[in-house]
C-alpha positions in Angstrom: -18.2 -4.2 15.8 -19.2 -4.9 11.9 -17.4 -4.3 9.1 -19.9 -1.9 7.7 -18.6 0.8 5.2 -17.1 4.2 7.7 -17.2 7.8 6.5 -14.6 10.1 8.2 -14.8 14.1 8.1 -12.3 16.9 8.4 -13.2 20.0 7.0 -13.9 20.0 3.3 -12.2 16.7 3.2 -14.0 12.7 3.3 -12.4 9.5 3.6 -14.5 6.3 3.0 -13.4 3.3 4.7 -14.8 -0.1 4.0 -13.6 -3.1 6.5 -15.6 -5.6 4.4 -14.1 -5.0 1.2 -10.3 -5.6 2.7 -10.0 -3.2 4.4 -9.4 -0.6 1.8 -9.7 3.3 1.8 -12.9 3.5 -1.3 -12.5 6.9 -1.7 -10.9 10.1 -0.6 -12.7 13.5 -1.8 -11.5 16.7 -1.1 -13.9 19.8 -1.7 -16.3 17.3 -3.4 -13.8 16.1 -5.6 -12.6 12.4 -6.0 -9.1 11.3 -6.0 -9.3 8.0 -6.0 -10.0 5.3 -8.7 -13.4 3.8 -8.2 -14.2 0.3 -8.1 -14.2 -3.1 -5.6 -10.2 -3.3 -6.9 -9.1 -0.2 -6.6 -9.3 2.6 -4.0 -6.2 2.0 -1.9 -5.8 -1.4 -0.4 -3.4 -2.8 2.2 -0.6 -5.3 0.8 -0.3 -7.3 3.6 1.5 -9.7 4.6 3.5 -8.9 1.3 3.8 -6.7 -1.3 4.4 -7.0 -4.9 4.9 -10.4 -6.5 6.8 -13.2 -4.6 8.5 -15.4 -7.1 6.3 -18.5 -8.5 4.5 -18.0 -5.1 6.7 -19.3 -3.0 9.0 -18.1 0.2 11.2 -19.7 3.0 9.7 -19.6 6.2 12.7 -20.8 8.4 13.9 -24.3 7.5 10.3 -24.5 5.5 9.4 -23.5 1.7 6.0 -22.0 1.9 3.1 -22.1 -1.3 0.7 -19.6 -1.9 -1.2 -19.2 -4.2 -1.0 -17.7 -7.6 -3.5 -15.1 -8.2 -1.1 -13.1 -10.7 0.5 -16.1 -12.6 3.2 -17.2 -12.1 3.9 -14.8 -9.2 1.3 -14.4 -6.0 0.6 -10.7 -5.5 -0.3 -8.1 -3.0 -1.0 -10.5 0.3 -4.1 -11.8 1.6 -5.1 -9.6 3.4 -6.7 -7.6 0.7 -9.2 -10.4 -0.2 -10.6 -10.5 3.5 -13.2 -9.1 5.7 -12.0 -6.4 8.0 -13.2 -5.9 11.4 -14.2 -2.2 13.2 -12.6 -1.6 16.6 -12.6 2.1 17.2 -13.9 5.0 15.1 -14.4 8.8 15.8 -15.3 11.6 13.8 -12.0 11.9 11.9 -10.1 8.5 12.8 -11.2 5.0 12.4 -9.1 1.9 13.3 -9.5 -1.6 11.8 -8.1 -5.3 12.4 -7.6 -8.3 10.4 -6.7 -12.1 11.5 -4.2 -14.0 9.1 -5.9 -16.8 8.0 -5.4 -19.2 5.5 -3.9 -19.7 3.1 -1.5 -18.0 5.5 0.5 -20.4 7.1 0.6 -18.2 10.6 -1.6 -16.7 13.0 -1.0 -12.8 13.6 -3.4 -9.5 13.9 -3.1 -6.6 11.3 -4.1 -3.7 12.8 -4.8 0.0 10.1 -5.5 3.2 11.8 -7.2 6.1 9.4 -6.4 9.1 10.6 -7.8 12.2 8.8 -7.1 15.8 9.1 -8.2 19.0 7.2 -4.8 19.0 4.5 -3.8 15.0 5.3 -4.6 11.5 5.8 -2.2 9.5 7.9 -2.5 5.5 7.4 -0.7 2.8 9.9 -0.3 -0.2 9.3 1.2 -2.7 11.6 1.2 -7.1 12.3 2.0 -8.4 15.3 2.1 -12.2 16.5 1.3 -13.9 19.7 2.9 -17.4 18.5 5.4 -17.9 16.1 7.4 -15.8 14.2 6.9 -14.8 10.7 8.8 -12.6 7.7 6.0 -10.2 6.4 6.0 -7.3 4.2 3.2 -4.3 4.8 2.5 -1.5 2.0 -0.1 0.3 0.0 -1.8 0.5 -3.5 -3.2 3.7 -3.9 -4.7 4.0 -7.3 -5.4 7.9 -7.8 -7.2 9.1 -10.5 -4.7 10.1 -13.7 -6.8 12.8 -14.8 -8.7 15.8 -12.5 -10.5 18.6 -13.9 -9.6 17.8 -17.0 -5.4 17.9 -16.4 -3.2 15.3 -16.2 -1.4 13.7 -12.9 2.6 15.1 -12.8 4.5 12.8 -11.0 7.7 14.6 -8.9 10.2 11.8 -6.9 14.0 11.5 -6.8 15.1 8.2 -6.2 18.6 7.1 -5.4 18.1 3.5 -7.9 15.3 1.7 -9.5 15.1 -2.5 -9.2 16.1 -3.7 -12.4 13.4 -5.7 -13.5 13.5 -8.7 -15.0 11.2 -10.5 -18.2 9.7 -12.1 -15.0 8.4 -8.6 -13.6 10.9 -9.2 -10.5 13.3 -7.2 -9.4 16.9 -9.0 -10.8 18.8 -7.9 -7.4 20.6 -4.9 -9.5 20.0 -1.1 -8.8 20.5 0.5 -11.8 20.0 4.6 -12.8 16.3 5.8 -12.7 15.1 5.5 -16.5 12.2 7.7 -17.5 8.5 5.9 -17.8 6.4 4.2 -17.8 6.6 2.4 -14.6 5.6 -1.0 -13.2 8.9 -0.4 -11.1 10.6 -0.3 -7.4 12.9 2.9 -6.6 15.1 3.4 -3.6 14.4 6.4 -1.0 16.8 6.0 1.6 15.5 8.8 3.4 12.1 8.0 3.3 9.5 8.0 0.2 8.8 11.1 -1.1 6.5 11.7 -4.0 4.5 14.2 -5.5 1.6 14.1 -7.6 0.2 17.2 -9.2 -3.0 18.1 -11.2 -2.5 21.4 -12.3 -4.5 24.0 -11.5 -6.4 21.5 -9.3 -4.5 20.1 -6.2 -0.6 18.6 -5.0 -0.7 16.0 -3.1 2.5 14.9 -1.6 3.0 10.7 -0.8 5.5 10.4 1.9 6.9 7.2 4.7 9.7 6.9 6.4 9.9 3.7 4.4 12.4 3.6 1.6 10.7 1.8 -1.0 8.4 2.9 -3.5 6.2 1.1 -6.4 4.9 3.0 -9.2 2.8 2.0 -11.8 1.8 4.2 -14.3 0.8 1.6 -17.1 -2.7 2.5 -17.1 -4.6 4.8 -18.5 -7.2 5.5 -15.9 -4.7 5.7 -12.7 -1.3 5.9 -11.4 -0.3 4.4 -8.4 2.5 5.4 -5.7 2.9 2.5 -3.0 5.4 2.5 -0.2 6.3 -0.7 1.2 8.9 -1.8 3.7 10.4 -3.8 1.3 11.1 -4.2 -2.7 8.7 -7.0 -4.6 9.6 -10.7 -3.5 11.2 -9.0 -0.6 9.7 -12.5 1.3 12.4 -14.1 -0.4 14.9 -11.2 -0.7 14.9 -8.6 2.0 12.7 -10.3 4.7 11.4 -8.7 8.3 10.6 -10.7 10.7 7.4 -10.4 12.8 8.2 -11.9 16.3 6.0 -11.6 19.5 8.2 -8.9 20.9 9.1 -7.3 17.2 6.0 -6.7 15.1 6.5 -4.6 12.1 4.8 -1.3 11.7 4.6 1.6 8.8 2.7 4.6 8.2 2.2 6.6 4.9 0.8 10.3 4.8 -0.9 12.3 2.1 -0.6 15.7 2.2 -2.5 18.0 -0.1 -2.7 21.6 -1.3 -5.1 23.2 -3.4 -3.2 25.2 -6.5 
């Protein structure tokens, strides 16, 4: 199938999905309204098969020290798979489900597979890689960049975290979990039990962030956006906390948004 832009429905709620520009969601309105930051960048795209910076691009690959290459000097960011052409395999009314062969400058073969799901108060994205050949460490997460201001409010961000990642001049984490500190955030917490965060515009919606993943990225830096991203593992978790995609493991995460008008 092509990788033509999809529109899911459910109820008073839209999701745009668009295979061909990586796969990413382009926008999410609920009741007419749009949540999410417009623009080829933003929306919310996979990070896959990492997430976050890996140091100087560069990660061992078994006995093997792989390059890629640096599109955030003098880190690599946010995968590969974000810069790629999606294809379409299934979609329905409310759910869509699109792939994506690792390519170069990936060193291995593998499928990513994202299923959309949509419902009337939630959106449900998976996100998994499998291989066929060899095995692989791999990260998978999401940057969602939702829109700071609504209606006129601003976004209130809600999360308890057990640490942050110190972060280092190098915008790594140092290996130290230190006490939250206060904003704002280019920063990875610890959630043990699974990220939990929620944003609210008052007197316009919450929308809850939640994975049984335990890591979460937010950036708040910006003035336009603020973005909540779980991930199965902390930046340059390549290097640091790897998982490893093998033909009888592949790795596989999901992230739901739940909302409620206020």
């Amino acid at each position: 199938m092509s990788d033509e832009d999809i529109t899911l429905t459910a109820g008073d709620a839209e999701v745009t999905v668009r295979p061909g520009n990586g796969g990413r969601i382009g926008g999410l309105r609920i009741g007419g309204v749009e949540l999410l930051r417009q623009g080829e960048r933003y929306g919310c795209f996979p990070m896959v098969p990492w997430c976050g910076r890996t140091r100087e691009g560069r990660f061992l690959d078994g006995g093997t020290v792989r390059q890629m290459p640096l599109n955030a000097p003098p880190h690599a960011i946010h995968g590969t798979a974000r810069d790629g052409a999606w294809r379409t395999a299934r979609v329905t009314e409310n759910e869509a489900v699109i792939t994506y062969e690792l390519t170069d400058p990936w060193p291995h073969p593998g499928r990513v597979t994202q299923v959309v799901a949509l419902a009337e108060d939630g959106l449900t994205l998976t996100l998994a890689v499998e291989t066929y050949d060899d095995s692989f460490p791999a990260q998978l997460g999401w940057h969602p960049w939702f829109h700071r201001n609504l209606g006129g409010r601003d976004v209130q961000l809600e999360f308890k975290p057990a640490w942050q990642e110190e972060r280092g001049a190098d915008h790594l984490p140092t290996g130290n979990r230190i006490d939250p500190r206060p904003g704002p955030w280019d920063d990875c917490f610890g959630m043990p039990g699974g990220v939990d965060v929620t944003l609210t515009w008052p007197e316009q919606l919450e929308l809850k962030v939640t994975s049984r993943e335990e890591w979460v990225v937010i950036y708040d830096e910006q003035a336009e956006a603020v973005c909540v991203e779980p991930q199965t593992g902390p930046p340059n978790g390549l290097n640091t906390l790897p998982r490893l995609v093998t033909p009888l493991d592949p790795l596989e995460a999901t992230t739901t948004w739940s909302w409620r008008r206020l």
